[in-house]
DRENPA-3360 file (N, C-alpha, C; in nm, 2 decimals, always signed):
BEGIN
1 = XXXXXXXX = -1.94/+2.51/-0.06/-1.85/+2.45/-0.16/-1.75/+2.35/-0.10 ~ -1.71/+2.23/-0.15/-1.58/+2.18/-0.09/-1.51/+2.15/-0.15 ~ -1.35/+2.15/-0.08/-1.25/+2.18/-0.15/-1.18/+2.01/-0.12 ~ -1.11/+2.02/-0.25/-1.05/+1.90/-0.28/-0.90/+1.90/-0.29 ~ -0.86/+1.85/-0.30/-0.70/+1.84/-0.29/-0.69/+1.83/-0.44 ~ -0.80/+1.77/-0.56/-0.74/+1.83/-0.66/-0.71/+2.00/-0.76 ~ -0.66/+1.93/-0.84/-0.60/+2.05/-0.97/-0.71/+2.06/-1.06 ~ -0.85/+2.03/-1.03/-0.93/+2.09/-1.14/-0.95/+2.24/-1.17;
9 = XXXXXXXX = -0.91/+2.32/-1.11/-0.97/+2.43/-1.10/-0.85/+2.54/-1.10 ~ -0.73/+2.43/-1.13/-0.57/+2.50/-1.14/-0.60/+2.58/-1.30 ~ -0.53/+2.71/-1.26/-0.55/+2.80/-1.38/-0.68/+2.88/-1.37 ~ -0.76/+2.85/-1.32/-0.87/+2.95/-1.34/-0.93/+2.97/-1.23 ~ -0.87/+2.96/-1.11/-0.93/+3.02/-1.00/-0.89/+3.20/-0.97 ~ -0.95/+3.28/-0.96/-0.92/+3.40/-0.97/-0.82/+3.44/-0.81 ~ -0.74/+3.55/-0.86/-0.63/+3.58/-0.73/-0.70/+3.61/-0.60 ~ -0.81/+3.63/-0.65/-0.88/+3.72/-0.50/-0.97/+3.51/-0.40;
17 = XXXXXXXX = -0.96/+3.43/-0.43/-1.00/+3.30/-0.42/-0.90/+3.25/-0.29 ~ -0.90/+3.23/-0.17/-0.85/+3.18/-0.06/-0.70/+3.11/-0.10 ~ -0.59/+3.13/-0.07/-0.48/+3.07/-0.10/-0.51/+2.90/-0.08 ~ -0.60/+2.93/+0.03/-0.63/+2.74/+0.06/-0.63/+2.66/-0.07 ~ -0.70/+2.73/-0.19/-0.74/+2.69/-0.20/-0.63/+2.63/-0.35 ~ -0.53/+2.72/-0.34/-0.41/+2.70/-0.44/-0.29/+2.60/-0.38 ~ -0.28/+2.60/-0.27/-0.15/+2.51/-0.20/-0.14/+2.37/-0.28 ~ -0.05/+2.32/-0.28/-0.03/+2.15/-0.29/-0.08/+2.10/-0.17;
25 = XXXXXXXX = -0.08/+1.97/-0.25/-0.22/+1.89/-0.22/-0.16/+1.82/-0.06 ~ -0.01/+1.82/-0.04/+0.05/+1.77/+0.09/+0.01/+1.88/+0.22 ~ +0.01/+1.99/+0.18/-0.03/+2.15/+0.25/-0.19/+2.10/+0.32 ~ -0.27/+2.09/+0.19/-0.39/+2.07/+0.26/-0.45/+1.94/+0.31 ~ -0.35/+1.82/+0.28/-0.38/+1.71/+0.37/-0.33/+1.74/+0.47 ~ -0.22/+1.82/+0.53/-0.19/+1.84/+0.66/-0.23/+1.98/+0.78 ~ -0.35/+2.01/+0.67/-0.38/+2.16/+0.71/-0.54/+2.07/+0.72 ~ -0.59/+2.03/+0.69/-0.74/+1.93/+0.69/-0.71/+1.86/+0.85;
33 = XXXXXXXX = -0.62/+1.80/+0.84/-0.56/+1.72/+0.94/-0.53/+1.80/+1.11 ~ -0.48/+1.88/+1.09/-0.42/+1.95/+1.18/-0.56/+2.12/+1.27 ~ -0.63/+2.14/+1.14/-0.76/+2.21/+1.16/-0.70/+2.36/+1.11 ~ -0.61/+2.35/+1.06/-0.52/+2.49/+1.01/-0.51/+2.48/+0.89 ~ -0.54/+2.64/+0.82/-0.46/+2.66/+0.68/-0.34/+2.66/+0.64 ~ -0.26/+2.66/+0.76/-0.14/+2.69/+0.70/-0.05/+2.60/+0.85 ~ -0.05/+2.49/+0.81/+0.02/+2.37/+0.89/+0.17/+2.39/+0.87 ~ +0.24/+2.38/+1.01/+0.39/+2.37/+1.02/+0.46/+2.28/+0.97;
41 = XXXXXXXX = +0.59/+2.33/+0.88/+0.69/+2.25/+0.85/+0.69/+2.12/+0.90 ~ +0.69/+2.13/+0.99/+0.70/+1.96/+1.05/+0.57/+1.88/+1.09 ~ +0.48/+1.94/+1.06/+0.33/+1.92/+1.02/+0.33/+1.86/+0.93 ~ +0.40/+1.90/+0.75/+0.38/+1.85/+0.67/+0.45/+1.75/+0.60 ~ +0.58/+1.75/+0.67/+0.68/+1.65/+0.66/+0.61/+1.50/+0.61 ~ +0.57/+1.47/+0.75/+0.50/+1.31/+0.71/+0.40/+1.26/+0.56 ~ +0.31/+1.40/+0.56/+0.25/+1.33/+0.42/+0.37/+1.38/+0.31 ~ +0.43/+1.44/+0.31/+0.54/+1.46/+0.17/+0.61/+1.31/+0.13;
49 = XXXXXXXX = +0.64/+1.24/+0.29/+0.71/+1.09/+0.27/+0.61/+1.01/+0.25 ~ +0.48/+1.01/+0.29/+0.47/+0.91/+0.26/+0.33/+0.95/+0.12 ~ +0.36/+1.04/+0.07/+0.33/+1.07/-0.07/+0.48/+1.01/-0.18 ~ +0.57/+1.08/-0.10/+0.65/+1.03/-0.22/+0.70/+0.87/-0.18 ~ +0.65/+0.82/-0.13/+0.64/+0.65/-0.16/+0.56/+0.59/-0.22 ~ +0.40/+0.69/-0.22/+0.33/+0.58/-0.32/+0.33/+0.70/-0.45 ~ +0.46/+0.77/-0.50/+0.47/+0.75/-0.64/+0.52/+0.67/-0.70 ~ +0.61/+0.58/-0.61/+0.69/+0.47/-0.67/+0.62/+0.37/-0.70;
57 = XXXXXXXX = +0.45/+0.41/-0.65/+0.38/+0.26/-0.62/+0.22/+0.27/-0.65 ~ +0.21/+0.41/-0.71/+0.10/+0.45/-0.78/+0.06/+0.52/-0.83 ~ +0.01/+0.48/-0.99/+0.02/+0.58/-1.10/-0.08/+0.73/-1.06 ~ -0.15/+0.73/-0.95/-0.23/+0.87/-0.92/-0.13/+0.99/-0.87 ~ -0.21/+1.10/-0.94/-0.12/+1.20/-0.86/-0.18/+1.25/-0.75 ~ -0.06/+1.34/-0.68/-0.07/+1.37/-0.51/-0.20/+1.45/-0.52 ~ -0.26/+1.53/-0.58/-0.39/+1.55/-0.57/-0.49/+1.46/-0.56 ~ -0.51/+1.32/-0.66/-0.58/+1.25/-0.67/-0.59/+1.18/-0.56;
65 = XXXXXXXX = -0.47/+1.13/-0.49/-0.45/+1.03/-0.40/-0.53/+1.11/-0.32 ~ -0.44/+1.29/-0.29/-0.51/+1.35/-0.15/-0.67/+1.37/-0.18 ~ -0.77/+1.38/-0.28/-0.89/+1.33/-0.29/-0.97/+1.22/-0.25 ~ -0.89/+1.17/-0.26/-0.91/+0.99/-0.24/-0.90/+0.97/-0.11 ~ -0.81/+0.96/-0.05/-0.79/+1.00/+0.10/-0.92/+1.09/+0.20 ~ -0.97/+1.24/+0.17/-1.09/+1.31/+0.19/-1.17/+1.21/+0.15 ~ -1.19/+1.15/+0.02/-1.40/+1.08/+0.04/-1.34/+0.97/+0.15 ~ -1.22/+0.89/+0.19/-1.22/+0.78/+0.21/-1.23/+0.78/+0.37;
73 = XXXXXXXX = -1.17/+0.87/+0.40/-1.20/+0.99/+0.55/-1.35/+1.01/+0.58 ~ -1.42/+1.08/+0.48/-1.58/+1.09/+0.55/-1.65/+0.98/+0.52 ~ -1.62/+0.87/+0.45/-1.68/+0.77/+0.45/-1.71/+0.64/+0.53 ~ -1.55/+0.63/+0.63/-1.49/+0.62/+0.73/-1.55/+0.65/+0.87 ~ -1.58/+0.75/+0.86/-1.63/+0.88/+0.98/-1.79/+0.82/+0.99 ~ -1.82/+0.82/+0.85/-1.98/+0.83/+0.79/-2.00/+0.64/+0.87 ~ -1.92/+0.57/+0.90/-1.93/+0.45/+0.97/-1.83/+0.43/+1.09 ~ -1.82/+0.54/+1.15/-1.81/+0.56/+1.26/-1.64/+0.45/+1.31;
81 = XXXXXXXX = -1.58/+0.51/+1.19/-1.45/+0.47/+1.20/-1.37/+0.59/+1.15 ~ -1.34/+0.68/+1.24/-1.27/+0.81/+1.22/-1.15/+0.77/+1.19 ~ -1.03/+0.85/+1.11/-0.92/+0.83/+1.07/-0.86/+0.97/+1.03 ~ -0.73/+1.00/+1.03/-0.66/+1.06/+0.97/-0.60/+1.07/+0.80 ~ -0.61/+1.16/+0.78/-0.56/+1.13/+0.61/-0.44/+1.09/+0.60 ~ -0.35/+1.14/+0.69/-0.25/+1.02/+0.72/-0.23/+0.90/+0.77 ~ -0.33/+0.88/+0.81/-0.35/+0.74/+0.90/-0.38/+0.65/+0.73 ~ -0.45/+0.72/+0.64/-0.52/+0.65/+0.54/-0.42/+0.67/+0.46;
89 = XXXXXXXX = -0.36/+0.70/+0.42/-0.26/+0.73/+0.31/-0.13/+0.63/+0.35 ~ -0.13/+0.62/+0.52/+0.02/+0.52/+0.56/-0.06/+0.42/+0.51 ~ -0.21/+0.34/+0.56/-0.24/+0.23/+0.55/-0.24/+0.20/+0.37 ~ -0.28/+0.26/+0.28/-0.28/+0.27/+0.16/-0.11/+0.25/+0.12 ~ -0.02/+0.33/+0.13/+0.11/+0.32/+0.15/+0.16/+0.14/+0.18 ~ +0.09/+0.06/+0.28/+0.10/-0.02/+0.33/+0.07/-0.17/+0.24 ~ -0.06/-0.12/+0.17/-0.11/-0.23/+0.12/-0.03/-0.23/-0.03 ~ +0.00/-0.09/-0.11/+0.05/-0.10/-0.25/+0.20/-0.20/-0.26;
97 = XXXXXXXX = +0.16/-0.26/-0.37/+0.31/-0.28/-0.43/+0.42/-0.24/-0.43 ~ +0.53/-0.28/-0.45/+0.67/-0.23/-0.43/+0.68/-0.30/-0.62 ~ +0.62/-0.43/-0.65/+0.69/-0.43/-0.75/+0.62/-0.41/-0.84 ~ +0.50/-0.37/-0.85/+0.43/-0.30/-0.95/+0.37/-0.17/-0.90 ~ +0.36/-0.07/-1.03/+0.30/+0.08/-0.98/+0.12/+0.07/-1.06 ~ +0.04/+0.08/-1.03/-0.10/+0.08/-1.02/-0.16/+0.18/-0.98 ~ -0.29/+0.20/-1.02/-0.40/+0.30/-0.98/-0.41/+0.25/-0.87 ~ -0.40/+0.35/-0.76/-0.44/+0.28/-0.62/-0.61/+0.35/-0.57;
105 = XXXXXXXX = -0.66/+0.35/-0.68/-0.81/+0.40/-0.63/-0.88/+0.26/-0.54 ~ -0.86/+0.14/-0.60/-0.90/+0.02/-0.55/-0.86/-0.03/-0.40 ~ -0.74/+0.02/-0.36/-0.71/+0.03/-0.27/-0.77/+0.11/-0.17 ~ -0.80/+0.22/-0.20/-0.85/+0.31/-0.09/-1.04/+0.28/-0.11 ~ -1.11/+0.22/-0.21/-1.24/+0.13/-0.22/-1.21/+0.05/-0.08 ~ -1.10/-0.02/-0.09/-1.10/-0.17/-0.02/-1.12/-0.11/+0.14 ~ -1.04/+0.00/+0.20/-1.02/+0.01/+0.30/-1.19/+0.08/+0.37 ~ -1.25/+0.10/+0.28/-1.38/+0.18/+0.30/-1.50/+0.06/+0.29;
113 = XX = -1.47/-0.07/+0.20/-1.59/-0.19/+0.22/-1.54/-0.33/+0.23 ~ -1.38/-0.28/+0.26/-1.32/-0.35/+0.37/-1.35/-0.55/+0.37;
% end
């Protein structure tokens, strides 16, 4: 099965179901990242900032983005351009707007067919 950084399955996953698999979505970009379930405070620091920059600057939520980020990671990989979900979420971070907020799905397309 694999696990996504979204909230589909928020509410109905039963208690006995890996905590992994309940955390926010900043937890498991930095627990994916790091090869740990349960990444250190100062582990997770970096994506919380640069999550809460692109809410200012895009209408997806921290799940979706951290989804987005995962396919854009193995797709990445899958062309022999490995990255970090951080690495892709600052570069994402980088290219959005300051003066408009937008779906940044397009953004993270662009950085994968480039």
């Amino acid at each position: 099965m694999r696990v996504t950084c979204g909230s589909a399955f928020r509410g109905v996953l039963p208690q006995s179901y890996p905590a992994a698999l309940r955390l926010p979505a900043l937890i498991k970009l930095a627990g994916i990242d790091r090869g740990t379930q349960f990444p250190s405070d100062s582990a997770i620091s970096p994506y919380g900032q640069v999550l809460d920059s692109l809410r200012g600057k895009c209408t997806n939520s921290r799940a979706e983005l951290g989804d987005m980020s995962v396919g854009t990671q193995e797709m990445l990989a899958d062309m022999g351009d490995p990255n970090s979900l951080l690495d892709i979420l600052k570069m994402v971070d980088s290219v959005a707007s300051t003066d408009l907020v937008m779906d940044c799905t397009d953004i993270f397309v662009i950085l994968v067919v480039g």
